[in-house]
N, C-alpha and C positions, 0 to 999 in steps of 0.2 A: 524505461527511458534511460539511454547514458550520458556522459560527459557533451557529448555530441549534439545531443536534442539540445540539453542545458544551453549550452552553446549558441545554437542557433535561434532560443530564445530567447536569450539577450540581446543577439546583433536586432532581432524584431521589433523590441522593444526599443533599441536606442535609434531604431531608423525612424516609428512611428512617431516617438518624439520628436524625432527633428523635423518630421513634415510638420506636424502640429505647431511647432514654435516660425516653421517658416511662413504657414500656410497664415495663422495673425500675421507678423511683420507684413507680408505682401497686400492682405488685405484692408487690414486697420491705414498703410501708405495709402492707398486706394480708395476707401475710402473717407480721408483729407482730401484728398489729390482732388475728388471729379464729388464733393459737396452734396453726396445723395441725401438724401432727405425725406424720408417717408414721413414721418411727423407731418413737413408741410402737406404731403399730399390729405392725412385725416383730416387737418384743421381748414383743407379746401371745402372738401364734403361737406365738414358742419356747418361753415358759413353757409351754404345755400338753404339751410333750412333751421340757421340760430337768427335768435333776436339783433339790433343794434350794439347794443350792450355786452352780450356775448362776444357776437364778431370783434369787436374792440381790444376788449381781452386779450383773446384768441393773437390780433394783431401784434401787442405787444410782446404775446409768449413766443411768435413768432419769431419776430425782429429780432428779440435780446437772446432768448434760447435755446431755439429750435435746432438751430445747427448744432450744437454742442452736444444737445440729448441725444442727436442723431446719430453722431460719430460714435458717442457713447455706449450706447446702442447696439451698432455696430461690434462696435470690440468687443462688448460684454457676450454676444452670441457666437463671436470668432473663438474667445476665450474657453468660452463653454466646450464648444467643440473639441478645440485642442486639449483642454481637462481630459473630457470622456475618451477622449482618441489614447490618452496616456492611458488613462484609467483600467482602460480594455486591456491596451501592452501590458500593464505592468499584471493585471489579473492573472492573463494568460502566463506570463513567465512564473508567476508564482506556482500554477497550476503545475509548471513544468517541472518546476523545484520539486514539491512536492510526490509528486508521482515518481520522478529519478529517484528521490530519499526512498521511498514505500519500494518501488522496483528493485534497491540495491539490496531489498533483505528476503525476497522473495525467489522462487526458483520456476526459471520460465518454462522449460517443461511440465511439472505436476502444480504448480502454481499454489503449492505449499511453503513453508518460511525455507530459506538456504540456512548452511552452517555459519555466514555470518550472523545472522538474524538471533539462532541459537546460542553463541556464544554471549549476546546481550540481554536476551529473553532469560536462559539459565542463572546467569549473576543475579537479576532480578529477582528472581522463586528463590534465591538460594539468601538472599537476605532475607524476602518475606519469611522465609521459614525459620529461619534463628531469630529475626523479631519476636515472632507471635508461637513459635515452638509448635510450631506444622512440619508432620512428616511431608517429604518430597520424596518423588520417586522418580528414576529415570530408566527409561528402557532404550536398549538399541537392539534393531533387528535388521535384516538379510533376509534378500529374496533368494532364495535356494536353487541353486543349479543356472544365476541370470545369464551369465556370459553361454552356454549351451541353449537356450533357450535365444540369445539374440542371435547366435550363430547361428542355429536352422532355422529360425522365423523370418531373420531380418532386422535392421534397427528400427525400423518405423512399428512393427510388431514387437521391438524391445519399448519404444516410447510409449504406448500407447498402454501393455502390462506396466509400467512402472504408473502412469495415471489411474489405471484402474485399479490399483494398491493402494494410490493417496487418497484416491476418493472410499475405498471400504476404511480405511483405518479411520477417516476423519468421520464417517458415519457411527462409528462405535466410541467417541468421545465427547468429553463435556466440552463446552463452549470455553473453560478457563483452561482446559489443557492444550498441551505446543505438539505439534509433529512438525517435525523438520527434514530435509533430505540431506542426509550428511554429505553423501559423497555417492556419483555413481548408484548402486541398487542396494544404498543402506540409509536406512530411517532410525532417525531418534525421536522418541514422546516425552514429554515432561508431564507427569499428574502430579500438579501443588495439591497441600492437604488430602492425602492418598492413604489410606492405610496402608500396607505389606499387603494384606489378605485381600483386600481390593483392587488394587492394581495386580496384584496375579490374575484376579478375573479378567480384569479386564483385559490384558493381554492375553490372556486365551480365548477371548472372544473375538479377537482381530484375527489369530494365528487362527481361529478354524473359521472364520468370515471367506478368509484369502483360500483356505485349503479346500474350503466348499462351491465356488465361484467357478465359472467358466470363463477358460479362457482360449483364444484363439491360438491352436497350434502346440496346447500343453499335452497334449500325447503324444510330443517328439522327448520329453523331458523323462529322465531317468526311471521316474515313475508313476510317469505318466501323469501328473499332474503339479501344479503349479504350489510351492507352497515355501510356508518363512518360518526361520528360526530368528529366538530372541533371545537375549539377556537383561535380567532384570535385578535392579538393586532400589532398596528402598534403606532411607535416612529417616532415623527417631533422633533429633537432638546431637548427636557426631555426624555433625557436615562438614563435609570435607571439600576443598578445592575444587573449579568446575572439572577441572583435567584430571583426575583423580575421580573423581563420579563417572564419567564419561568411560576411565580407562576401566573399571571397577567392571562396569555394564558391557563394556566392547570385551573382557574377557571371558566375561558369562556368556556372550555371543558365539564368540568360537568354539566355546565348551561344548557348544548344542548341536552345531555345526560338525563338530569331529564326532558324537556321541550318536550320529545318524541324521542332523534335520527336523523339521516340521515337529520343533520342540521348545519348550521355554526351559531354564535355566534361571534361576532366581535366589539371590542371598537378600540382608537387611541387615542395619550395622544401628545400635543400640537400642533403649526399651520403649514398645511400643506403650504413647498414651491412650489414644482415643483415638475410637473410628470417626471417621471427620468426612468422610465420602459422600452423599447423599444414596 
């Protein structure tokens, strides 16, 4: 949802309320104006089958305040209305709020987090970890040979290879760790509380998830098959700057990349405590 929807759900909201605020004023005028009175019409009925003494009653609540409870009445139900009628507006705009904010960190192709999302999510692990003195680890990878691959498949065959990347790599992770789509046909993961020795599996288990997978059109690719290079850095206690993690990882990337491909590359910067991985 962009600035646009936003938009349009406020003009919704400020129209519905002013029908609600008009739609009382004209009513509650209305009824003053022409004295409706359903009251009197109940306390007809009951006369025909209340005692003397009732009917009496009945006659004076009539007389003194029957009109009054009526108009009253009235408004109190016009009111209501115009309440829920806001109520709805204002729900829906919230809804739209919301959903804009969630969309602005999200990437509408693989419908995995974008690099802004990253840039917020990363700050985040990167305090946890120096609070509680949890290794963090970040990996960036590259899908190998992608511009060749869109070029003889197509881009709708390039969009469709990049979703079926985000869906294996998000199959091979824990529910607390981050993939993001950096940019174009590169992904970064965050594994918080990661060992070194762990998070290398685990990125070798993405990197031959992808390398083992079928995909449509990968025997136009250099070798015939579809496959990613990563780099990998893990942090014991010397954490460093997001930009600096990030660039640490994106170097190990191209290392892999120039070294041949369908390879991981992997450093780790001071002493490991504890395996913390499950």
């Amino acid at each position: 949802m962009n600035s646009d929807g936003l938009k349009r759900g406020l003009y919704t909201f400020v129209i519905l309320f002013m029908v609600a605020v008009a739609s009382f004023s004209v009513f509650s005028f209305l009824a003053i104006r022409t004295k409706i009175n359903v009251i009197d019409l109940t306390i007809l009925a009951i006369k025909n089958t209340a005692s003397d003494s009732i009917i009496a009653v009945l006659n004076n609540i009539q007389n003194s305040l029957g009109g009054v409870y009526q108009i009253a009445l009235l408004e109190a139900v016009i009111l209501t209305i115009a309440l829920i009628f806001t109520c709805l507006a204002l729900i829906h705009v919230l809804t739209l709020y919301f959903n804009a904010k969630k969309s602005s960190l999200i990437d509408s192709l693989t419908q995995i987090y974008n690099r802004r999302a990253l840039n917020r999510i990363l700050d985040n692990e990167i305090k946890r970890a120096e609070r509680f003195k949890h290794p963090i680890t970040i990996i960036m990878l590259d899908i190998d040979h992608f511009k060749i691959y869109n070029d003889k498949n197509g881009h709708v065959a390039g969009d469709r290879l990049l979703q079926k990347v985000s869906k294996i790599m998000l199959s091979k992770i824990r529910d607390v760790d981050t993939i993001t789509r950096y940019g174009g046909e590169e992904f970064t993961i965050i594994l918080p509380e990661t060992s070194h020795k762990e998070a290398v599996r685990v990125a070798e288990r993405i990197r031959k998830a992808v390398s083992d997978a079928k995909f449509k059109g990968e025997e136009k690719q250099p070798k015939g098959d579809v496959t990613i290079s990563l780099g990998l850095v893990t942090f014991h206690g010397e954490y460093k700057r997001k930009k600096q993690m990030i660039h640490f990882a994106d170097e190990l990337l191209y290392k892999a990349k120039e070294e041949g491909r369908n390879q991981l590359k992997k450093a780790e910067f001071g002493k490991e405590i504890k395996q913390t991985r499950p």
